[in-house]
Steps between C-alpha positions, in 0.01 A plus 500: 500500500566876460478764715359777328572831627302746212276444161464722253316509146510642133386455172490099550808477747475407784816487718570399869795616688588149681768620748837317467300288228521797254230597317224236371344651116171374389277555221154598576179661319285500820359188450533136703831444208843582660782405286842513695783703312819423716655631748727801542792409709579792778899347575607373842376629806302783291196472659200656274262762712286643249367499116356746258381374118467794246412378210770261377757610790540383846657679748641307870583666834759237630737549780794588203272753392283573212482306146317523191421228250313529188360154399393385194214199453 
């Protein structure tokens, strides 16, 4: 299991900040489908506080700071 420490939403991506799991991606159109999209790996002991989807970019609060990923489906 996961502990999930923030969800957050956009334009079909969903994205859950997973603490030192990173950050789980999923594909979702608000209906009972979720398709998982990977996983974006946060490094050792980076533990991931916080997520923000804009569109096609996620943004993490981590204990290293802040990081920005655009992702692609």
């Amino acid at each position: 299991g996961y502990s999930i420490e923030s969800i957050d939403y956009n334009s079909g991506l969903l994205a859950l900040a997973a603490g030192n799991d990173g950050t789980l991606l999923y594909d979702w159109n608000e209906d009972l489908n979720v398709n998982f999209l990977g996983v974006i790996n946060s490094g050792e002991d980076n533990f991931v506080y916080d997520i923000k989807v804009v569109g096609s970019t996620v943004y993490t609060a981590s204990e290293n700071g802040v990081s920005i990923y655009e992702i692609k489906k």
